[in-house]
C-alpha positions as CSV (number, residue, x, y, z in Angstrom):
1,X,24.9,-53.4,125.7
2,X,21.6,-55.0,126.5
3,X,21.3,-57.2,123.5
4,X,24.4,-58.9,124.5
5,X,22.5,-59.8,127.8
6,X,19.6,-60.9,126.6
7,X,21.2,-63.1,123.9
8,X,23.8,-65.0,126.9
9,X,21.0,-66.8,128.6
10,X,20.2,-68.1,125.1
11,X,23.2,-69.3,123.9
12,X,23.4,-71.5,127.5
13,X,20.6,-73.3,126.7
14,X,22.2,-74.2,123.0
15,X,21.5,-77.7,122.9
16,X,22.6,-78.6,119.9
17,X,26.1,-77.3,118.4
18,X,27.9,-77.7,115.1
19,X,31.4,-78.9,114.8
20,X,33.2,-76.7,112.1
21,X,36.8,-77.4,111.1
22,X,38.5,-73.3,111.3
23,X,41.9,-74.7,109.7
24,X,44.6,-77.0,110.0
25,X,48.1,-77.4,110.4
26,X,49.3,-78.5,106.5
27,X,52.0,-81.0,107.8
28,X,49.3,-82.8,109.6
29,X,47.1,-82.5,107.2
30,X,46.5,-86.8,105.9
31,X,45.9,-87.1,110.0
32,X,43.2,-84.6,110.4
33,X,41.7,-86.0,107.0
34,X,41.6,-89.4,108.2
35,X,39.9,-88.0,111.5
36,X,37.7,-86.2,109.5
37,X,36.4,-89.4,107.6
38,X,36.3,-91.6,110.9
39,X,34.2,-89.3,112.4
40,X,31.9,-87.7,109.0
41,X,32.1,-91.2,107.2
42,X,32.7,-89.7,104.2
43,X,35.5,-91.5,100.8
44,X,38.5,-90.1,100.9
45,X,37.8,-87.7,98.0
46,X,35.3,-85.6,100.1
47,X,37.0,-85.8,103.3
48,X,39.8,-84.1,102.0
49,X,38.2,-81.8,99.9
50,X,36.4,-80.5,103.1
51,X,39.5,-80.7,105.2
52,X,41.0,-78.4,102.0
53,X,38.1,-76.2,102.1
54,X,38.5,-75.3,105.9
55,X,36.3,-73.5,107.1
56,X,34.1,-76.4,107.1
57,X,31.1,-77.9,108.7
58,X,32.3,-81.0,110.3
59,X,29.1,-82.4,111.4
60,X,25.9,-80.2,113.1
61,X,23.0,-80.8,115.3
62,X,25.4,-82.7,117.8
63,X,24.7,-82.9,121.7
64,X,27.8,-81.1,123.3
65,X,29.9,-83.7,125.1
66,X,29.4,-85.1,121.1
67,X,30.4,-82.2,119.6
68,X,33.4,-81.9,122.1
69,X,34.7,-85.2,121.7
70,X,35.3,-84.4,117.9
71,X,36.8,-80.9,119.1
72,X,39.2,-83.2,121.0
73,X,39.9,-85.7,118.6
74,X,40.7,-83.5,115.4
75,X,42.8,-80.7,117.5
76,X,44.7,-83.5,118.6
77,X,45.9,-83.9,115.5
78,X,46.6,-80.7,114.0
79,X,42.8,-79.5,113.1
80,X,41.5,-76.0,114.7
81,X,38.1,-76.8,115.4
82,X,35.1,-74.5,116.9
83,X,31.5,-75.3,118.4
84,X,28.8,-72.8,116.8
């Protein structure tokens, strides 16, 4: 149980987190598609081909009131969403 420990103190300090899409709900799925492409600026094409390959990186090396705000904005419409 001591590496578990030793390794909370690190993950506090994370500075920089990664925004990965986990799933989605399928009848939202053109909503969290266009929030994924507001937010990645990626064409349509790859936007939902990411969104359709969940799990996904969203975007990485974000601050974390950045990285939340995206939480927020895809879950809001239909996207599961986790900080790494």
């Amino acid at each position: 149980g001591g590496a578990g420990a030793a390794a909370a103190p690190a993950a506090a300090a994370q500075t920089e987190f990664t925004v990965k899409l986990e799933s989605y709900d399928p009848a939202q799925k053109i909503k969290v598609i266009k929030e994924v492409r507001a937010i990645t600026q990626l064409g349509l094409k790859e936007a939902k081909d990411l969104v359709e390959g969940a799990p996904a990186v969203i975007k990485k090396n974000l601050k974390k009131e950045d990285a939340e705000a995206i939480k927020e904005k895809i879950s809001k419409v239909g996207g599961v969403v986790v900080l790494e």
